[in-house]
VOPA-119619 format. One line per field, with one value per atom (N, C-alpha, C): residue number from 0; residue in one letter; atom name; y, z, x. Coordinates in Angstrom, 1 decimal, decimal comma. Atoms other than C-alpha are relative to their C-alpha. Layout:
VOPA-119619
nr	[NUM ...];
rest	[A ...];
atom	[CA ...];
py	[Y ...];
pz	[Z ...];
px	[X ...];
end
This chain:
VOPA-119619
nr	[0 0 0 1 1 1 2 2 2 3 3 3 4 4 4 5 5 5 6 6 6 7 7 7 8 8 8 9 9 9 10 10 10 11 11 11 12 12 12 13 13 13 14 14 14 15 15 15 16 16 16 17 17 17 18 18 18 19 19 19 20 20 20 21 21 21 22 22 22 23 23 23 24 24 24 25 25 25 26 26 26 27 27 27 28 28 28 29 29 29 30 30 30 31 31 31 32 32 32 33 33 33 34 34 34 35 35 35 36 36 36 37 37 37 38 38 38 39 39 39 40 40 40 41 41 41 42 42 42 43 43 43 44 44 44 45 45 45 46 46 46 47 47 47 48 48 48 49 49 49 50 50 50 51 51 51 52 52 52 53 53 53 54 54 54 55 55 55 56 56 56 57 57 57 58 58 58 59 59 59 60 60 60 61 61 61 62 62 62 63 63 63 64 64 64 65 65 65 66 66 66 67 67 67 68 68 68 69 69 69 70 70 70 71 71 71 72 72 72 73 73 73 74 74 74 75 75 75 76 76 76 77 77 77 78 78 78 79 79 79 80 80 80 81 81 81 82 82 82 83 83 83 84 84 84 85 85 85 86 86 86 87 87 87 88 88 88 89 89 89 90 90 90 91 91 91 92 92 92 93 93 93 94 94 94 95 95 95 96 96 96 97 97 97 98 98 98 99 99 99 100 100 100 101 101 101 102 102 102 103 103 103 104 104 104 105 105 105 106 106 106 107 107 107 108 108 108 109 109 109 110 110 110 111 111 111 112 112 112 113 113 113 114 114 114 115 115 115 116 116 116 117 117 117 118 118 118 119 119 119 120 120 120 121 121 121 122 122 122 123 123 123 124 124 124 125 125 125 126 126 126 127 127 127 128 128 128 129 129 129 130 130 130 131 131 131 132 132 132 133 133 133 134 134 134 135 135 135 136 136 136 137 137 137 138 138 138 139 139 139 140 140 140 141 141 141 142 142 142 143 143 143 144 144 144 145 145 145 146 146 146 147 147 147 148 148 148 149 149 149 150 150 150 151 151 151 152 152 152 153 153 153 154 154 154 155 155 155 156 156 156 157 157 157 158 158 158 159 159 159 160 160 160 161 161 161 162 162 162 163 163 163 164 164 164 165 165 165 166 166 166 167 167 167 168 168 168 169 169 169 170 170 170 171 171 171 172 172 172 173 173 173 174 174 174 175 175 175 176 176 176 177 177 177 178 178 178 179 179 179 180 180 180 181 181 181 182 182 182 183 183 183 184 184 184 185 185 185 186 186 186 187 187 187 188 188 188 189 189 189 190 190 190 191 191 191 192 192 192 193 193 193 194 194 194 195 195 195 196 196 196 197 197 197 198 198 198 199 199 199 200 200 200 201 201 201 202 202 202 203 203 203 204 204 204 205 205 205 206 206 206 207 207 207 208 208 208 209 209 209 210 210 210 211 211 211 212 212 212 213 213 213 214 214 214 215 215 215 216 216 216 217 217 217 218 218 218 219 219 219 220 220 220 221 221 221 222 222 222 223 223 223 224 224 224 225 225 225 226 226 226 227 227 227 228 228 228 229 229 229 230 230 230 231 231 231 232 232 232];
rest	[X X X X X X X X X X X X X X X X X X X X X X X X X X X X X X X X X X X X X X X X X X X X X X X X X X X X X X X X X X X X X X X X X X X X X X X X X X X X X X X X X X X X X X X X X X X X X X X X X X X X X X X X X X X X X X X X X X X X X X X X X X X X X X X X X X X X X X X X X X X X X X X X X X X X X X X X X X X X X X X X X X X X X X X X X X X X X X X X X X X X X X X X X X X X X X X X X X X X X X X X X X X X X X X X X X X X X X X X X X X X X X X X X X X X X X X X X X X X X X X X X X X X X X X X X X X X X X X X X X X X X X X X X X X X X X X X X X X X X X X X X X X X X X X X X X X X X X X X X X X X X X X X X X X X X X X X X X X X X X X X X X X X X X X X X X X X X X X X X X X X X X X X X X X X X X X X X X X X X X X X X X X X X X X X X X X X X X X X X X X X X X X X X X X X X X X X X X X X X X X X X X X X X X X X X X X X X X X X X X X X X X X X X X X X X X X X X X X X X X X X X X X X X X X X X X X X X X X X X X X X X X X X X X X X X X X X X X X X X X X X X X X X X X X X X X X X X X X X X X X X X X X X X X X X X X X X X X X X X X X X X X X X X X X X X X X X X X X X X X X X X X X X X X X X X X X X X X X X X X X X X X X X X X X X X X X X X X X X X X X X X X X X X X X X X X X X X X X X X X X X X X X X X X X X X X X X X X X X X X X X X X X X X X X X X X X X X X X X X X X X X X X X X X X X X X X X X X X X X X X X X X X X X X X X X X X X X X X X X X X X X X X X X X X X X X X X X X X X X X X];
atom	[N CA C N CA C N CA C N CA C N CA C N CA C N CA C N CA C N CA C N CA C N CA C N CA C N CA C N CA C N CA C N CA C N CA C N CA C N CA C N CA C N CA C N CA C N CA C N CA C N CA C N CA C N CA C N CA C N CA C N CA C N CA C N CA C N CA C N CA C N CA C N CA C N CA C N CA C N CA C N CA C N CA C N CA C N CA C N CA C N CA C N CA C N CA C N CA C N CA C N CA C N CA C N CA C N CA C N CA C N CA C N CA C N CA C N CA C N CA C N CA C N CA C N CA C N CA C N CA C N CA C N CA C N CA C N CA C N CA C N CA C N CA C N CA C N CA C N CA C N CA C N CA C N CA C N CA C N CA C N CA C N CA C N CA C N CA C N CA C N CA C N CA C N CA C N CA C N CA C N CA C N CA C N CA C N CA C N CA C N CA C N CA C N CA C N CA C N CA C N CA C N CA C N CA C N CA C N CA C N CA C N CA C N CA C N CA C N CA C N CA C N CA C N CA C N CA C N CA C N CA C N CA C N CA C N CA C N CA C N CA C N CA C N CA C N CA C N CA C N CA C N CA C N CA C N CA C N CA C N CA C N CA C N CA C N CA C N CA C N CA C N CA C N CA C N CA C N CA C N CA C N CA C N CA C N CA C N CA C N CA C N CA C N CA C N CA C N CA C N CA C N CA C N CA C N CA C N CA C N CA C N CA C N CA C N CA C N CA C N CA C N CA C N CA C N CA C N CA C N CA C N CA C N CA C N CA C N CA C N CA C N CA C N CA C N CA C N CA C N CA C N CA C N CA C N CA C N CA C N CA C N CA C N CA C N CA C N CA C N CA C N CA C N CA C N CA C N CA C N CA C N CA C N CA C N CA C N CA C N CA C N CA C N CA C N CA C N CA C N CA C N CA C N CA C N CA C N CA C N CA C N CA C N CA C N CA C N CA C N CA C N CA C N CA C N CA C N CA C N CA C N CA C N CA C N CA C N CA C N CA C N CA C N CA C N CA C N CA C N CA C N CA C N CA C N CA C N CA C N CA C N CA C N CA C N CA C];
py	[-1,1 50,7 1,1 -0,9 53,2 1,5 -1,3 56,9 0,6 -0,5 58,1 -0,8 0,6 55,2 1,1 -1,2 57,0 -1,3 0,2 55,7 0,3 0,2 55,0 -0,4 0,4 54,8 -0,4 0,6 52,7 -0,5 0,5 52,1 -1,1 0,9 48,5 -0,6 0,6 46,8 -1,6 1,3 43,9 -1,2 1,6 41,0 -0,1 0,3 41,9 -0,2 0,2 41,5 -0,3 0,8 38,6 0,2 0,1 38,9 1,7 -1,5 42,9 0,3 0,0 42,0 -0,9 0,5 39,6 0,7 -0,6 41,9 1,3 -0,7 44,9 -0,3 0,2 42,7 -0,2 0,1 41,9 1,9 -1,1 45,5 0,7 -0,6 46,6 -0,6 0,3 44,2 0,4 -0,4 45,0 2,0 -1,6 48,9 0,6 -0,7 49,8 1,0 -0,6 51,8 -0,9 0,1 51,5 -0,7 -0,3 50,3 0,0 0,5 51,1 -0,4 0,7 49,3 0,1 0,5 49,7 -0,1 1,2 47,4 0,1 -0,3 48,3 -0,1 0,0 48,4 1,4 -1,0 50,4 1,2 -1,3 52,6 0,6 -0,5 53,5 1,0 -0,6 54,4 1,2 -1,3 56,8 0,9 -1,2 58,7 0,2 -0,6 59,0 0,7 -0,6 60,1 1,6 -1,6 62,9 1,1 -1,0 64,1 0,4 -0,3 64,4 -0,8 0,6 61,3 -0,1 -0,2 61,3 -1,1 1,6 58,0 0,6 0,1 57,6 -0,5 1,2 54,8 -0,5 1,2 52,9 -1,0 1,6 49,3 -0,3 0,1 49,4 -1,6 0,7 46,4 0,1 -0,4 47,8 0,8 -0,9 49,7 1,6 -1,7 52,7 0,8 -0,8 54,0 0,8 -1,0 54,8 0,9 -1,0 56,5 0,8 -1,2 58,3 0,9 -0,6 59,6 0,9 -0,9 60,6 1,0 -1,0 62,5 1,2 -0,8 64,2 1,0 -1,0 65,7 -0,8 0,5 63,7 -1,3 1,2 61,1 0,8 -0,7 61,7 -0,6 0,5 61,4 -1,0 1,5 58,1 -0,9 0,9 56,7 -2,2 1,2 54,0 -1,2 1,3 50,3 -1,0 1,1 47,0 -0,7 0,9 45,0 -1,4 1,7 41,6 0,4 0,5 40,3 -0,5 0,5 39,4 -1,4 1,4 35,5 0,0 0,6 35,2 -1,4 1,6 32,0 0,0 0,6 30,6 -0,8 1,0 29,2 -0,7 0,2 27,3 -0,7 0,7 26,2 -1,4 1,0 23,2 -1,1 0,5 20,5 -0,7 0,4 19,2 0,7 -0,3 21,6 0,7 -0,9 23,7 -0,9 1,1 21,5 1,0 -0,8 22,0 0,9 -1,0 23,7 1,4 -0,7 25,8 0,0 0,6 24,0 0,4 -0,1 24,3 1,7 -1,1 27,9 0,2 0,2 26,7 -1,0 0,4 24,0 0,6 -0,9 26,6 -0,4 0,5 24,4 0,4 -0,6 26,5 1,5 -1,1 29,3 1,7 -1,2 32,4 -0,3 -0,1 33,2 1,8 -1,1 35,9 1,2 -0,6 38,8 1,3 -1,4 42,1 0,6 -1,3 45,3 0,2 -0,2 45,5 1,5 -1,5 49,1 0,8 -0,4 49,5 -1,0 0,6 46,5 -0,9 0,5 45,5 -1,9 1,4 41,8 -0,7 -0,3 42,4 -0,1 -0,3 43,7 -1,2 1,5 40,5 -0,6 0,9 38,3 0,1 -0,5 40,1 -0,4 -0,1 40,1 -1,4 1,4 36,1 -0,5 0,8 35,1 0,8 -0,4 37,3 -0,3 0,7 35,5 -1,5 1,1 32,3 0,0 0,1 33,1 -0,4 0,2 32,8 1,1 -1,2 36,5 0,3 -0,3 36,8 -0,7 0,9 33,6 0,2 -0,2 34,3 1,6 -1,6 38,0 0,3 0,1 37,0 -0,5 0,5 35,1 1,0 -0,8 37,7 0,5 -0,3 38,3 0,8 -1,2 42,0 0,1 -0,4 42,2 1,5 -0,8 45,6 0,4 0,6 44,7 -1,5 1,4 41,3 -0,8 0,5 40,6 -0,5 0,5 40,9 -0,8 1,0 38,6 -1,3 1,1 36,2 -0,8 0,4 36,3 -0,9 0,8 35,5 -1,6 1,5 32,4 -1,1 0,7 31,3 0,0 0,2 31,7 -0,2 0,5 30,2 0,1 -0,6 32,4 0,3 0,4 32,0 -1,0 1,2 28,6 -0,2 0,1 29,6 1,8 -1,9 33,4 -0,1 -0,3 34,9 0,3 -0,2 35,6 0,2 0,4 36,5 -1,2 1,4 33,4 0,5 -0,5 35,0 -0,5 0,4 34,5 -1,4 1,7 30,6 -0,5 0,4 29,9 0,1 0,3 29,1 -0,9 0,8 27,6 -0,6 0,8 27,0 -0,8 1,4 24,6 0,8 -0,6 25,7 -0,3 0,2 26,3 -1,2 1,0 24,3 -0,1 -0,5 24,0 -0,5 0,7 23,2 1,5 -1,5 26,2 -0,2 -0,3 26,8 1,3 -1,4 29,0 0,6 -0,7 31,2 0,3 -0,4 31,3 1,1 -1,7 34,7 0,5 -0,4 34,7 0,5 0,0 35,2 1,2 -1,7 38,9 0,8 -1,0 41,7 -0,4 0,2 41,4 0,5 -0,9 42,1 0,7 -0,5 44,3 1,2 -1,3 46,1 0,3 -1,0 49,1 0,5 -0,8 50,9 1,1 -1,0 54,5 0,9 -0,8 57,2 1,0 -1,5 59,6 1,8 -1,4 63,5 -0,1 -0,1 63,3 -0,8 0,8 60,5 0,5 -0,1 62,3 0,6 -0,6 63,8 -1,3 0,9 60,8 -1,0 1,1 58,2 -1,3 1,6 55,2 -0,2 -0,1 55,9 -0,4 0,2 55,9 -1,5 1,3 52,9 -1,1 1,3 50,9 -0,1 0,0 51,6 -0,8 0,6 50,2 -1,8 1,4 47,4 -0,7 0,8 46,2 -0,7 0,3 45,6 -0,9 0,6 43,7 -1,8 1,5 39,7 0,0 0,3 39,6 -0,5 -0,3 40,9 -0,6 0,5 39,3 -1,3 1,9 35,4 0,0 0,2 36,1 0,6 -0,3 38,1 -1,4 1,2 34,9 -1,0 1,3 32,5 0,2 -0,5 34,2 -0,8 0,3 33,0 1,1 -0,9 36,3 -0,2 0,0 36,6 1,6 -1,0 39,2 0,4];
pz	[0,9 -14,7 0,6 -0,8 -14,1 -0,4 0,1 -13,4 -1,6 0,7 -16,5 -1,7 1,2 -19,0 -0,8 1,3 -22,3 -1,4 1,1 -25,6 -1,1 1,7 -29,1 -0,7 0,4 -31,7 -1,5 1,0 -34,8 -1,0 1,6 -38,6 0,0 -0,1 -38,8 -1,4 0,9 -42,0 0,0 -0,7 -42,3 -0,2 -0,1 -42,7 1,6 -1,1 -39,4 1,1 -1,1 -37,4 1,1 -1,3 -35,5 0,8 -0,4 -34,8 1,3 -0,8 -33,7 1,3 -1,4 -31,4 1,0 -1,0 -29,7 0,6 -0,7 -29,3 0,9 -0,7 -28,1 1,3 -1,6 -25,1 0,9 -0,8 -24,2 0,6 -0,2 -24,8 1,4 -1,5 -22,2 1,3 -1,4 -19,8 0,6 -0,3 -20,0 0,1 0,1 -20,2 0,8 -0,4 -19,1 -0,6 1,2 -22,3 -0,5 0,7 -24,6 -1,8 1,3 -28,3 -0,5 0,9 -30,4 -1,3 1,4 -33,4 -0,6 0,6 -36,4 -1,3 0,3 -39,1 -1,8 1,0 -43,1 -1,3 1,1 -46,4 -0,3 -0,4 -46,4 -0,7 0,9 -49,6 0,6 -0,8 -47,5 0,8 -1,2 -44,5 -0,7 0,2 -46,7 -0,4 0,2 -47,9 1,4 -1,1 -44,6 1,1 -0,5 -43,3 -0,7 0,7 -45,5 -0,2 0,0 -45,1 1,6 -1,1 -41,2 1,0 -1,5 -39,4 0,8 -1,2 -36,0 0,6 -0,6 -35,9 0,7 -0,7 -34,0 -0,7 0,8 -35,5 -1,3 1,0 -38,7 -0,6 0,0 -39,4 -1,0 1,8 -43,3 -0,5 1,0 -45,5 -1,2 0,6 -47,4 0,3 -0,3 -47,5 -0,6 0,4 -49,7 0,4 0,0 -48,5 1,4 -1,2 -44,6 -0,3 0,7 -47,1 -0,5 0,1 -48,7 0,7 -1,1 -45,7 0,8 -0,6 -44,1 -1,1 1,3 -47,2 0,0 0,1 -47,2 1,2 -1,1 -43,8 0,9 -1,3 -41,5 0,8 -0,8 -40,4 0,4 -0,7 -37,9 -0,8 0,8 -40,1 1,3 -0,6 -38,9 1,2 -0,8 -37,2 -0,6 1,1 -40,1 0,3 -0,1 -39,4 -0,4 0,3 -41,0 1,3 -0,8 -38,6 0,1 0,5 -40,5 -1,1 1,8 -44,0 0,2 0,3 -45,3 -1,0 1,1 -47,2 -0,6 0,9 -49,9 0,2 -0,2 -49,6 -1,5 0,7 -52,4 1,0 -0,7 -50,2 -0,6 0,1 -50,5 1,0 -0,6 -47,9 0,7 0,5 -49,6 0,3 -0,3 -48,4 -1,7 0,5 -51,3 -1,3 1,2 -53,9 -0,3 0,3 -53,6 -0,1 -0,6 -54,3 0,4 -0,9 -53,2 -0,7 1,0 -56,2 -1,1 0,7 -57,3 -1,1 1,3 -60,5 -0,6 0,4 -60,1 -0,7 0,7 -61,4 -1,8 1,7 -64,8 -0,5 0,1 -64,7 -0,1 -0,5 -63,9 -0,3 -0,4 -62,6 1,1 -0,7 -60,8 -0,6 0,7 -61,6 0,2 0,2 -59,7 1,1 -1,5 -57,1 0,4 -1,0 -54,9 0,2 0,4 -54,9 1,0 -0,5 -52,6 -1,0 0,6 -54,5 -0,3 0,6 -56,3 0,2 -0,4 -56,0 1,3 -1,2 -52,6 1,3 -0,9 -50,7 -1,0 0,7 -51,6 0,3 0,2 -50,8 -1,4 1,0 -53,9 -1,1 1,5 -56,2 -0,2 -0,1 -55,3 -0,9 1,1 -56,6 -0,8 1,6 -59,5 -0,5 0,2 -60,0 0,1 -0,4 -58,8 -1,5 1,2 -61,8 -1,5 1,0 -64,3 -0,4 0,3 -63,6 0,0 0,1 -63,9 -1,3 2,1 -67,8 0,8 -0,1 -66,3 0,5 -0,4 -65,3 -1,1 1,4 -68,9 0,4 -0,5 -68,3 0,8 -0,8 -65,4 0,3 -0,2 -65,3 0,0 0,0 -66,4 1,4 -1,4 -62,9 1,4 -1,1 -60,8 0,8 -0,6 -57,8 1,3 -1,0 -55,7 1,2 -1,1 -51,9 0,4 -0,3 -50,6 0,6 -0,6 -48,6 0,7 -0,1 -47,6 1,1 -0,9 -44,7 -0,9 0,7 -47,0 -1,2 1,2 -49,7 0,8 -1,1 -47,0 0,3 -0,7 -45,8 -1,6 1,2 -49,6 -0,4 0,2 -49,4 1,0 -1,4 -46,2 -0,6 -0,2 -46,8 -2,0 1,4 -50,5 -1,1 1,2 -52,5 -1,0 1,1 -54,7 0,8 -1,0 -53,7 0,2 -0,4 -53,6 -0,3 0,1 -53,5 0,3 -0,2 -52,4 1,1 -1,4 -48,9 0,7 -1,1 -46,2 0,7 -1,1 -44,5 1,4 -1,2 -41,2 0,2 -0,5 -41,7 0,5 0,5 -42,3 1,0 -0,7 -39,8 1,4 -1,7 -35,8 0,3 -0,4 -34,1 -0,8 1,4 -37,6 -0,5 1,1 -39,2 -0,5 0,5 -41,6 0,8 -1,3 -39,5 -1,1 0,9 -42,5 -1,5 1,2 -46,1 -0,7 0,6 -48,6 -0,7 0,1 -49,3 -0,7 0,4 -51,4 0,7 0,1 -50,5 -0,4 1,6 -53,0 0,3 0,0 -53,1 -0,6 0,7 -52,9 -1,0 1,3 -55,6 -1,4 0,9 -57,7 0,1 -0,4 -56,5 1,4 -0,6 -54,6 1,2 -1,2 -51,1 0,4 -0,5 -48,7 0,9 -1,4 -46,6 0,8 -1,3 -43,6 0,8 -1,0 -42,2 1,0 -1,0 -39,2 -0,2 0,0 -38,8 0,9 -1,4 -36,0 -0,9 0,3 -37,2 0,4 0,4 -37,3 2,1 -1,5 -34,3 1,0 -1,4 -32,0 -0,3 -0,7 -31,6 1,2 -1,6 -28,5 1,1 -1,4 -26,8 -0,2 -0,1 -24,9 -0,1 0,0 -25,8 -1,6 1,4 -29,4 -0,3 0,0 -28,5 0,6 -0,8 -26,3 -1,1 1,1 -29,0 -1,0 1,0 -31,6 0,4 -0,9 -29,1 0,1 -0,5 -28,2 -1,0 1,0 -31,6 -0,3 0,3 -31,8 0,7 -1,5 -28,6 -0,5 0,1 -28,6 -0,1 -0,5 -27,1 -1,1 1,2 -30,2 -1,1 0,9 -32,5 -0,2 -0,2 -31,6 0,0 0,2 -31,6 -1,5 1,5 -35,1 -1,1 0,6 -36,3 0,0 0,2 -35,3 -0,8 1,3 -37,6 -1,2 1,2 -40,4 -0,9 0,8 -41,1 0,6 0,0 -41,8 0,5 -0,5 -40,1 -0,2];
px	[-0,2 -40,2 0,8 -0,6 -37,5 -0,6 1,0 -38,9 0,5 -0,1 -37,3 -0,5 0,1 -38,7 -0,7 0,8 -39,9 -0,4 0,2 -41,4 0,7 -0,8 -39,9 -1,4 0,8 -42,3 1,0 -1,0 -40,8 -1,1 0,7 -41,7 0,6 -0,2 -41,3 -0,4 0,1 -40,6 -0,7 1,5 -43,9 1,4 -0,6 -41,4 0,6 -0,3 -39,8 -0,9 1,2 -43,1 0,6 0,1 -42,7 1,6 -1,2 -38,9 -0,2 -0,1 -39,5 -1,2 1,6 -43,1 0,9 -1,2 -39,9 0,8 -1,0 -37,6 -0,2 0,4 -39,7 -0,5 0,5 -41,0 1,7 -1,3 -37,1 0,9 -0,7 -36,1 -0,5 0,8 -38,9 0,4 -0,7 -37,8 1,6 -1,4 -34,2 0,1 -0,2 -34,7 -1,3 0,8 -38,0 -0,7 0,7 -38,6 -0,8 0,9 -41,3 0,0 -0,4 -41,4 -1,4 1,9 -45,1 0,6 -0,7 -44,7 -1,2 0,7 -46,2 0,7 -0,3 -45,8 -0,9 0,2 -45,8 1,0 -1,1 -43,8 0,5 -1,1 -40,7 -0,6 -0,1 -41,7 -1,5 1,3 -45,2 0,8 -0,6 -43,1 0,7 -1,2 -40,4 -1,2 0,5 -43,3 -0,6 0,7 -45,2 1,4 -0,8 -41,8 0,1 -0,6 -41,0 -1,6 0,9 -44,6 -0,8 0,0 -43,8 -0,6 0,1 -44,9 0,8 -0,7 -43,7 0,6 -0,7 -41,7 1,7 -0,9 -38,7 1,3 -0,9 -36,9 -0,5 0,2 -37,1 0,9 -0,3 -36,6 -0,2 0,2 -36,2 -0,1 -0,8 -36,2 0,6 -0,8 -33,6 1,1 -1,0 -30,5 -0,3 0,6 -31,9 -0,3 1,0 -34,5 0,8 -1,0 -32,6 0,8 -1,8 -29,2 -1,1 1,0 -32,4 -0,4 -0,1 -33,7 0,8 -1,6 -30,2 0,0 -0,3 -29,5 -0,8 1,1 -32,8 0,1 0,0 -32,1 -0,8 0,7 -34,5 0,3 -0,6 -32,5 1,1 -1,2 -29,8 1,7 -1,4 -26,0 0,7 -1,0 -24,1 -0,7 0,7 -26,9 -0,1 1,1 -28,0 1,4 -0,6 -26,6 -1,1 0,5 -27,3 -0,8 0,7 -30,1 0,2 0,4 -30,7 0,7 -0,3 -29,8 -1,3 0,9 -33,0 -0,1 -0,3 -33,5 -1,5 0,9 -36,2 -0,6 0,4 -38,4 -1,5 1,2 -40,9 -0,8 0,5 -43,6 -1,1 1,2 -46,4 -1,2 1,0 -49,4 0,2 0,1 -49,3 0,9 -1,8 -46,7 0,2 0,2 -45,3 0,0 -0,3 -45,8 0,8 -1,4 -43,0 1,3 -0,9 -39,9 1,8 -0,8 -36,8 1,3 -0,7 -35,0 -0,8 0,3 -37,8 -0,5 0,3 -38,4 -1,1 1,2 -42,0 -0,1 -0,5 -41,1 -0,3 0,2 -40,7 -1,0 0,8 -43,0 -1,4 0,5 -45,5 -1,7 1,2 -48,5 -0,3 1,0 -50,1 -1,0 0,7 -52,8 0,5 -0,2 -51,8 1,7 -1,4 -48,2 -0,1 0,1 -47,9 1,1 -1,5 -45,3 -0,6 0,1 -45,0 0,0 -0,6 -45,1 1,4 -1,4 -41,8 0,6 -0,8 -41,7 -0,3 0,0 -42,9 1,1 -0,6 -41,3 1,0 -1,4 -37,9 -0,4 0,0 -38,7 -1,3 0,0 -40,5 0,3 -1,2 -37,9 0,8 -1,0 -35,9 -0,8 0,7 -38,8 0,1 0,3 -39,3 1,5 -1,6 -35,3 0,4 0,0 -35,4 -0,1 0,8 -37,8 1,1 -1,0 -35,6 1,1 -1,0 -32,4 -0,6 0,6 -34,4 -0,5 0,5 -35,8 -1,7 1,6 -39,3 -1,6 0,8 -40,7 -1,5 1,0 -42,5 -1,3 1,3 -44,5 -0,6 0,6 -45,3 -0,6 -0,2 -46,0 -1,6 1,7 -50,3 0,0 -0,1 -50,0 -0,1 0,0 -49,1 -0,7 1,1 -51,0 0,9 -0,8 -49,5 -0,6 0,4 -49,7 0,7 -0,6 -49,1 1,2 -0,9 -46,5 0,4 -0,5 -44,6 -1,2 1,0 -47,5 -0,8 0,6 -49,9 -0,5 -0,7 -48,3 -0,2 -0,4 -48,1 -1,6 1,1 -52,0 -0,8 0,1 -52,6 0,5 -0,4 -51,1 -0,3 0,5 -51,9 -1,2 1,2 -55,5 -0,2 0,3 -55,1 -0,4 0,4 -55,9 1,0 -0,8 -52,8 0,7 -0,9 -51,3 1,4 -1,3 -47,7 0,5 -0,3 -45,8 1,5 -1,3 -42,3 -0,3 0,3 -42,2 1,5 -1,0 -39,8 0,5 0,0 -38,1 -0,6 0,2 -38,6 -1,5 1,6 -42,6 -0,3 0,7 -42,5 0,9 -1,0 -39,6 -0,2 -0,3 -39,4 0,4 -0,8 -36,8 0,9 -1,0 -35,1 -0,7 1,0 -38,0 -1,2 0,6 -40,0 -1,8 1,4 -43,9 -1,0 1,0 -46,1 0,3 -0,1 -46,5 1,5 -0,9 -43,6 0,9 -0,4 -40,6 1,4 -1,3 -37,5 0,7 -0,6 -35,2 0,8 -0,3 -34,1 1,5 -1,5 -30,0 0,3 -0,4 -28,5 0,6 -0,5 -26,8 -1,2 1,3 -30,6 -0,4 0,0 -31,0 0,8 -0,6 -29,3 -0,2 0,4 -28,7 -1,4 1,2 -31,6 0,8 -1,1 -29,3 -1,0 1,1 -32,0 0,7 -0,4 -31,0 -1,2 0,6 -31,8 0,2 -0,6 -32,0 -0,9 0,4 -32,7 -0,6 0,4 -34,7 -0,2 -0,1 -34,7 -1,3 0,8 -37,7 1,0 -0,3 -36,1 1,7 -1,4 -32,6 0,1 0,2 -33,2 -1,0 0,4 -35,6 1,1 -1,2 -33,3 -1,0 0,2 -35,7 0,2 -0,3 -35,1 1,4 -1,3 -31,2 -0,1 -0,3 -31,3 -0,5 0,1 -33,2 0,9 -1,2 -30,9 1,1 -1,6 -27,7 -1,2 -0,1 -29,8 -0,3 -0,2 -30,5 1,1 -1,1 -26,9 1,1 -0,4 -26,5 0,0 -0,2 -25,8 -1,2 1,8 -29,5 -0,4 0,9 -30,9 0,5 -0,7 -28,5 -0,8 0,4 -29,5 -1,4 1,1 -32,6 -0,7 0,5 -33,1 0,9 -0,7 -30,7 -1,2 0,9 -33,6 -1,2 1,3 -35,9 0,3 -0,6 -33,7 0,8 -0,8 -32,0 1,5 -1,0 -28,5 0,8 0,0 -26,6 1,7];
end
């Protein structure tokens, strides 16, 4: 630890979990700074920002909400850079019942599917935006079953309480193969990029582990390893 390490505390958009609980043990070894993570949906984080939590950094899933922020005054001007591209995945548990164009969509044998919050977590608004250019929102719209954010969309499916949802690839992915279960993944052409920004906030312009994380996000290191999640960059 060098005498001057310091702490960063960072709003962490829930799809990037597992990719950001990787990168914060590399950053520590290579720096000797700190990262506390904690781990929520973006439109949570923009209000607990603008009513003075004391974060450092945030790790959006989206491009908005960081240009919101900046704008507003509490982010630092020309901080904010793309992290990841985010990829949509239909999953399901189940091997098998997800196929591999999504079909089962229209088919729509199954009882309930799973969706983040549309207006709190942008991986969300995709879904919702997914099934719309698909002609199948309507039908499905009694179905719907809302996790607060993309985690908790996720534990609903895992623990099978709706047998298939929208999900981050990032959750269902290691080493490039999907972890269990059966998964489309949703071609971007079906909703708006997921383009996640970074941005320095209004508190962390003055600590240097706040600065250093920001630079090392942008480092090869961090690159190949937020690629093996399944995000695009």
């Amino acid at each position: 630890m060098s005498a001057r390490a310091a702490e960063v505390s960072v709003a962490v958009a829930a799809n990037f979990t597992a990719p950001m609980q990787k990168l914060a043990q590399v950053f520590e070894q290579e720096t000797g700074h700190k990262a506390l993570l904690s781990f929520g949906s973006t439109g949570n984080f923009y209000a607990q920002i603008r009513n003075g939590a004391p974060f450092h950094v945030l790790l959006a899933a989206d491009d908005d909400t960081p240009l919101k922020i900046e704008q507003e005054g509490l982010g630092v001007p020309g901080s904010r850079f793309t992290y990841a591209i985010g990829k949509l995945v239909l999953w399901s548990k189940q091997p098998g019942l997800v196929d591999d164009k999504g079909d089962i969509l229209r088919s729509g044998a199954f009882a309930r599917i799973a969706i983040a919050n549309p207006k709190l977590a942008p991986y969300g608004a995709a879904a919702i935006e997914t099934m719309v250019k698909l002609g199948v929102l309507q039908v499905l719209q009694p179905r719907l079953v809302q996790g607060e954010n993309i985690a908790q969309t996720y534990q609903f499916i895992a623990t099978e309480n709706a047998p298939l949802g929208f999900v981050a690839l990032s959750q269902i992915l290691r080493d490039g193969k999907i972890v269990q279960g059966s998964a489309w993944i949703v071609p971007a052409g079906l909703h708006a990029p997921i383009a996640q920004d970074a941005l320095l906030l209004s508190a962390g312009k003055d600590n240097p582990a706040a600065t250093a994380l920001m630079g090392f996000l942008r480092s090869d290191r961090a690159k190949v390893l937020i690629r093996s999640y399944g995000y695009g960059l």
